[in-house]
N, C-alpha and C positions, 0 to 999 in steps of 0.2 A: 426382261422378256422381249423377243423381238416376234411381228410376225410377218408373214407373206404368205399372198395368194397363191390358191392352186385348185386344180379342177378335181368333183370325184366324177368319174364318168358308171357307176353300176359299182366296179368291182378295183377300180386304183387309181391313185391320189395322187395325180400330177402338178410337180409345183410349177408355177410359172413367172419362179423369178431364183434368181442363183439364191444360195443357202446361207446368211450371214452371220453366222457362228461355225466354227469349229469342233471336233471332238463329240463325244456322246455326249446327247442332251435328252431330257423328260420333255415330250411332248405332248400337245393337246390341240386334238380337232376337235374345230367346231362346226356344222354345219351351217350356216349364214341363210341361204334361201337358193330355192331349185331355180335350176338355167333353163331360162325360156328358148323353145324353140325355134330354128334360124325365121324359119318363115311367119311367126306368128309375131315377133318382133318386124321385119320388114311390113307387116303388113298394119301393125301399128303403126311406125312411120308413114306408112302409105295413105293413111286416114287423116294423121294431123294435116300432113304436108299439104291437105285441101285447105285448109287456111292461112297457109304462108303463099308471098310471092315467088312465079316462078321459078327465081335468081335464090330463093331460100332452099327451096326442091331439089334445083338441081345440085348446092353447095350440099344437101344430105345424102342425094345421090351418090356424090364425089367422095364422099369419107366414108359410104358404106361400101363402097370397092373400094378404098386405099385399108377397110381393116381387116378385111379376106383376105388378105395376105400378108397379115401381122401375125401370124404364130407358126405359117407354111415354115418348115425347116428347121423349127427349134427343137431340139433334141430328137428328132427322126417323128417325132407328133404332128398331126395336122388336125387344128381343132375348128377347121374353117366348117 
C-alpha cells in the first residue's frame, strides 16, 4: 500500500505529490481532519510568538512567507 497527500477543496481531490504506483489501482480516501483557515492559523502564530523572542518571530515570520509560495505553480493550482 502506498500513500500520499492531497487536498479535498468542497468538490475535488488534489494530490500533492506525484503518483507512485503505476496502472489501475483500488483506492481509499480517508478524510484526516479539516484545513484551517489561512488567517486563523496566522493568528495562532501571532499569539504564541508573544512568548518567544523577537529573533524567534521574526524566524516564523520568515518561513510563513517562504511557504506562500510552496505550491504557487504546481499543476496550474494555487492553494496559497
Amino acid at each position: 500500500m502506498e500513500a500520499i497527500n492531497a487536498i479535498y477543496d468542497g468538490s475535488t481531490i488534489k494530490l500533492l505529490e506525484p503518483v507512485p504506483v503505476r496502472g489501475q489501482y483500488e483506492v481509499k480516501v480517508i478524510f484526516t481532519k479539516p484545513l484551517e483557515d489561512k488567517e486563523s492559523r496566522r493568528q495562532q502564530l501571532l499569539e504564541l510568538s508573544g512568548s518567544c523572542s523577537d529573533e524567534v518571530v521574526e524566524i516564523l515570520k520568515e518561513m510563513e512567507a517562504e511557504r506562500v509560495h510552496f505550491f504557487k505553480g504546481r499543476d496550474g493550482d494555487d492553494f496559497s
